[in-house]
C-alpha positions in Angstrom: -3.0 -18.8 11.6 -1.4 -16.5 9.2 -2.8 -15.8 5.9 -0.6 -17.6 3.0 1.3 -14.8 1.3 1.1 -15.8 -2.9 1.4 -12.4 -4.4 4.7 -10.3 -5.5 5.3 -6.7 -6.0 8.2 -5.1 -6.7 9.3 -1.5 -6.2 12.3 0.8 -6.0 13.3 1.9 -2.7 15.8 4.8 -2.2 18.9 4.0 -0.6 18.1 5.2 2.7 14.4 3.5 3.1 16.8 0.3 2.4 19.7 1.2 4.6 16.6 1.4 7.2 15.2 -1.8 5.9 18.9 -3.9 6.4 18.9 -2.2 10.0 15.9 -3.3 11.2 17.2 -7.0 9.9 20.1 -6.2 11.7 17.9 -6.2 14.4 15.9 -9.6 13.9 12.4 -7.7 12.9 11.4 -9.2 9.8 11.3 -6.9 7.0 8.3 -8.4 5.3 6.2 -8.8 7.9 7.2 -5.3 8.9 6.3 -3.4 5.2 3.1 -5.9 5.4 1.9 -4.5 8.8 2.8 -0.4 7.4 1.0 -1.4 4.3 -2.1 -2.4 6.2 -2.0 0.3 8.6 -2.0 3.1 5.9 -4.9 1.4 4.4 -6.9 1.2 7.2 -6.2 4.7 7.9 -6.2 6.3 4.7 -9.4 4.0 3.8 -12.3 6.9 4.0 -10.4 9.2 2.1 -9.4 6.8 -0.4 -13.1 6.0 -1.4 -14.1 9.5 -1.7 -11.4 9.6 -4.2 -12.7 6.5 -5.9 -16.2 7.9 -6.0 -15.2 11.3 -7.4 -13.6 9.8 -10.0 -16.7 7.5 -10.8 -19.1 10.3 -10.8 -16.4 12.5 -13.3 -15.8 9.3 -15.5 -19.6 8.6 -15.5 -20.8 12.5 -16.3 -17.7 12.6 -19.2 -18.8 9.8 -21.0 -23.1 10.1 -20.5 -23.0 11.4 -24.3 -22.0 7.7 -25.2 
């Protein structure tokens, strides 16, 4: 079953991502599905580097603010 889809987010595409985007519904391949799937995949891939970021940026927010 696929998850229920309840949240929007917009954002600004240039005119050639969407030119790409009308193509591939051109095509029959379902736009949505198909920015879903990219999303995920550069998640998942990007994941470990993402949560050293997130933990640098603890540690530096946590060691600027100790004199509070």
């Amino acid at each position: 079953m696929k998850p229920l889809y309840t949240e929007v987010f917009n954002l600004k595409i240039s005119k050639q991502q969407k030119q790409t985007l009308e193509k591939l519904k051109s095509r029959n391949i379902k736009v949505s599905d198909f920015v879903r799937k990219a999303i995920s995949e550069k998640i998942k891939r990007d994941y470990a580097e993402l949560q050293d970021k997130l933990k640098k940026n603890i540690v530096l927010f946590n060691l600027k603010n100790s004199h509070l």
